[in-house]
N, C-alpha and C positions, 0 to 999 in steps of 0.2 A: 399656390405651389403647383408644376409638374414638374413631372420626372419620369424618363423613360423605362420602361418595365423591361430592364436587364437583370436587376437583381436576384439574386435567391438569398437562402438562407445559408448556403453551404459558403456565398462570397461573402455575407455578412461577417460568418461565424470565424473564419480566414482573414478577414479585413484589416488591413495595417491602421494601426492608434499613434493618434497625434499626441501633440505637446497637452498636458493638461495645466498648462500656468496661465492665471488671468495678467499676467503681467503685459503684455504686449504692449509695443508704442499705441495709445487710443487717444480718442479726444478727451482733454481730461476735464470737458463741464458736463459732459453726458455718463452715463449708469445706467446698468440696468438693475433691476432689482425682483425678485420670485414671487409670485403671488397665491399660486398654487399647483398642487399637482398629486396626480393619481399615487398611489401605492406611498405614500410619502419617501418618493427615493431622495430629493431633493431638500440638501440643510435649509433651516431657513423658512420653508414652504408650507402654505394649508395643507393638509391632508384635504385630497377632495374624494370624492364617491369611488369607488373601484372602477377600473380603466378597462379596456378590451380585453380580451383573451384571446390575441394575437397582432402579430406586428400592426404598428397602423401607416396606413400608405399614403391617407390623402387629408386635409384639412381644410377649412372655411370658418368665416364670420357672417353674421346674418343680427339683424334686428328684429325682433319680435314683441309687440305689444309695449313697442320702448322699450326693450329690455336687450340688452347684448348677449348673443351666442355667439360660441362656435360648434361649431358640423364638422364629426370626424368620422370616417370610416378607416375597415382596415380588413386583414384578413380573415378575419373571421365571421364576416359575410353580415355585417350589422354595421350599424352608423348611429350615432348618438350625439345625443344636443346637451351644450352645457351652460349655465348661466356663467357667462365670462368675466365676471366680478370675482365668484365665489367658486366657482368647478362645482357645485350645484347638478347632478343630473335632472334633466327637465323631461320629463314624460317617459314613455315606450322607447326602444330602438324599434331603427326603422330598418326595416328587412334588406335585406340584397341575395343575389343570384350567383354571388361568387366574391373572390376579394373585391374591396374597391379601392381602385388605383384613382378614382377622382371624383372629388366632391363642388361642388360649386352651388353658392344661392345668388338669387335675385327677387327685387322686388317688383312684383306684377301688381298693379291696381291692388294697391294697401296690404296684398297678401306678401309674405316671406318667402318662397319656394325652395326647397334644397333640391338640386340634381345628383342624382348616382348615377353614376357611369361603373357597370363589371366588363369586364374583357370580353365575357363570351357570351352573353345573354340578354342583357336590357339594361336601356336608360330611361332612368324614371324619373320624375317629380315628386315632390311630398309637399303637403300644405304645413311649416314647421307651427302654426299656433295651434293646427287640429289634429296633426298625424295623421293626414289622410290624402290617399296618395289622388295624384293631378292627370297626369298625363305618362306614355309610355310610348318607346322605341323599343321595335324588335331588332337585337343585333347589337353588341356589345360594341364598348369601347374602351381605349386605352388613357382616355384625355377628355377633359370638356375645361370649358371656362364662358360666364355667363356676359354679356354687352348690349347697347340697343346700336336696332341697324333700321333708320329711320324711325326712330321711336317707338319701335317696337322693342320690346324684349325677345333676344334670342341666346340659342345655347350652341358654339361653338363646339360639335365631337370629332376626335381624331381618332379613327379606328383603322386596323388593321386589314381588315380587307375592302374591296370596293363596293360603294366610290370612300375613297380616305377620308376628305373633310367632307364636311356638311354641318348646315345651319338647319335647328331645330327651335321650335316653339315651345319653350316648356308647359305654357298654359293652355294653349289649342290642342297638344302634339303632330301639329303638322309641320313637313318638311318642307322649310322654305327656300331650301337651295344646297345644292349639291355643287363642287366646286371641280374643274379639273384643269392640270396644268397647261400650260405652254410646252406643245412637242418638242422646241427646241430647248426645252428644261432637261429631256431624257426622263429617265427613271424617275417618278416620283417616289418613294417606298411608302410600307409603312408608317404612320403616324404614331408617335410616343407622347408626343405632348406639344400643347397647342398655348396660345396667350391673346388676348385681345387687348386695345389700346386704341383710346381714340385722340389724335392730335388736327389741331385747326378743324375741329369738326368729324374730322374722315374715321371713321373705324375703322382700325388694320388690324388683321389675324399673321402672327407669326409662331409657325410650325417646325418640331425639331422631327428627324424624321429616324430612320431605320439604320441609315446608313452616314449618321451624324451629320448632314445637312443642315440647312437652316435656311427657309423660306417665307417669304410675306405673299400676303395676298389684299386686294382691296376688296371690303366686302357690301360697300354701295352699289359696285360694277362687277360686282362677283368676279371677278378675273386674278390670273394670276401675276403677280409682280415681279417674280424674279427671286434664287438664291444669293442669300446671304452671306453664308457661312459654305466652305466647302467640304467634301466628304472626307472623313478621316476614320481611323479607328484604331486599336491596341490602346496605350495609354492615352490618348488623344481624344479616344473618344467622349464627345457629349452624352451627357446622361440627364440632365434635368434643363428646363427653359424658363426664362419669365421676361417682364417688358418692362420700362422704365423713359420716362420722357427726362431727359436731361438739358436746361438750358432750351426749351421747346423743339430739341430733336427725338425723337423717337427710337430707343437703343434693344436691342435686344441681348439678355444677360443670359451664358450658357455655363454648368457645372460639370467637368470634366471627370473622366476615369483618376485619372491623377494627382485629382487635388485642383487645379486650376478652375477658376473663373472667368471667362473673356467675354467682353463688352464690345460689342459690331453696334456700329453706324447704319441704323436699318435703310437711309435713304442712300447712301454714299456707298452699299452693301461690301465697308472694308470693318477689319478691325478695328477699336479704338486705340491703339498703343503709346500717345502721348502724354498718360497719364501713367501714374505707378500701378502696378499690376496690384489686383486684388488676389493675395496668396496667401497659405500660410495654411492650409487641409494637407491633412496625408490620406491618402485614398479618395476612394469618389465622392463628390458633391451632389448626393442624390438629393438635394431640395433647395431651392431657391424661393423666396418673398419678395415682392416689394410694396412699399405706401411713399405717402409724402407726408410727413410727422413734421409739426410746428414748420411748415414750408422747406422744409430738407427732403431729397429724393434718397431714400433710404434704400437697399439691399439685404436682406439676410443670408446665409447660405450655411447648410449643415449637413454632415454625410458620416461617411464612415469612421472617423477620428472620433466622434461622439464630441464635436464641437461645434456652438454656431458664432461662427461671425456675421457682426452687423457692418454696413460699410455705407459713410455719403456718399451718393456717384455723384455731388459736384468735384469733389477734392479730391476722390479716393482715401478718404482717409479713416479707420476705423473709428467705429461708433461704440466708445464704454470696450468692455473689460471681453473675452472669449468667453463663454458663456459652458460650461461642463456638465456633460450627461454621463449616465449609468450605461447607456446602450447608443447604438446607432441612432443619428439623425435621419428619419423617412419624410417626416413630413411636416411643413410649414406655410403658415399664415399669419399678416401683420395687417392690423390696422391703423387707421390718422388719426388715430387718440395714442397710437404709439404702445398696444398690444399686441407682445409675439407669441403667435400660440406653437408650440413644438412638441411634435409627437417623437419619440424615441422607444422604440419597441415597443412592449405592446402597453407606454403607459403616454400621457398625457401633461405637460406643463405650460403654466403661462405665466409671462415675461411683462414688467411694463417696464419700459421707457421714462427717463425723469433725467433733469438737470439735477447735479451734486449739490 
């Protein structure tokens, strides 16, 4: 999951609320079903370990010694590991230097790494089987997401001042490249949130930006590719990003101020609109997922309504029932075993996936 760092608490707290009926036309051989969750807000649900103690912003999945986590951080400047079976907390939190708006792992040579990314301070590494930290950037960020870029493992950050993007090592912590536009792009801004995707081999970084843009970049040729999406803003505006290969194109999915989700042709750099619109949020879409679960190209998307929808980007057509929270949607992560992990204030739940 990203998501641009527009929100406060004061838009949370003012936030317009959706429909809460699971009833909506869905696919009727798919379900989701609760497995657990912090604070036991959720009918249904494990009570698991006690959750943050303040909003959570960002989430991850990681493997560790065979075992399933997810990695959450949030505002209150800690990140914690949970056994994804059970909500199980697994060791220490691991420290941070401010909220974290993004979390991301990767596996380096049999080790698990989690990245933290805070806004104003430092991007780091952690070792998640030993707690113990890897590698470190000075200089915050808004955005990471982890890929290899010729088989190396590297850590996409988008941050707010320059240079915007850049590719990091998580396990060296050297900078392996620094990224800058096309002068005839104009204005790059800001960096909110970044996505990588690799299709026919090629790893592509697509970036949502300050000014609701949305650009790709190649990052075997480090160069820039061109906007996507054009700049917009009021209720138009983009506020969260993620990628999806549909039918082997490469798409990039963006969560709007208004509720919308629109789906751009990242090679063709138009909209998708032949297909039915994925709608149905009131307020902003501040977090989008994607996996491929039993060979379907899945979407999640949840925000302000305190609803998430799952959606197939072959059909568009919704997957299982609207899924209802206590507090706002901040942040999500889904994996291809068909685990949605959703963080909603400052608690924690996770979703699986199953045929009825």
């Amino acid at each position: 999951m990203a998501s641009v760092p527009v929100m406060t608490d004061l838009v949370h707290e003012g936030g317009t609320r959706g429909e809460s009926a699971a009833t909506r036309a869905a696919d009727p051989e798919m379900a989701w079903r609760v497995e657990w969750a912090t604070g036991g807000v959720i009918a249904g649900s494990t009570k698991a370990a006690t959750g943050h103690a303040d909003w959570v912003r960002s989430a991850a999945t990681a493997m560790v010694d065979g075992r399933a986590v997810a990695v959450t951080g949030a505002d209150d400047e800690a990140v914690l590991v949970w056994d994804l079976a059970t909500g199980e907390r697994i060791g220490a939190s691991l420290p941070a230097r401010g909220s974290v708006w993004a979390v991301a792992t990767k596996m380096v040579d049999g080790r698990a790494l989690a990245v933290i990314a805070d806004p104003s301070a430092l991007v780091q590494s952690w070792d998640l089987a030993d707690g113990r930290p890897v590698a470190s950037f000075a200089g915050g960020a808004w955005a990471a997401a982890t890929g290899l870029l010729n088989g190396r493992p590297v850590v996409l950050i988008g941050r707010q001042c320059v240079p915007r993007l850049l590719l990091w090592d998580p396990a060296t912590g050297e900078n392996v490249c620094e990224f800058v536009s096309d002068p005839s792009a104009g204005r790059i801004g800001a960096v909110g949130a970044v996505a990588m995707a690799l299709v026919n081999g090629r790893p592509t970084a697509i970036t949502l930006h300050d000014d609701s843009t949305v650009h790709a970049w190649c990052l075997t040729e480090h160069q820039y590719r061109g906007r996507i999406a054009p700049s917009t803003g009021g209720a138009q505006q983009r506020v969260s990003l993620t990628t999806s290969v549909v039918g082997g194109r490469l798409v990039a999915i963006t969560g709007n101020w208004n509720g919308q989700v629109q789906v751009w042709d990242v090679a063709a750099r138009t909209e998708v609109t032949e297909r039915v619109p994925l709608t149905g949020h009131a307020g902003p879409v501040w977090a989008l997922a994607t996996a491929v679960v039993d060979g379907r190209p899945l979407v999640a998307a949840g925000g302000d309504d305190r609803t998430v929808r799952v959606w197939d980007m072959a059909t568009h057509r919704q997957v299982g029932s609207d899924l209802v929270f206590t507090s706002e949607v901040t942040a999500l992560t889904m994996t291809s075993e068909g685990r949605l992990v959703v963080g909603f204030g400052s608690d924690i739940a996770v979703w699986q996936h199953s045929l009825r």
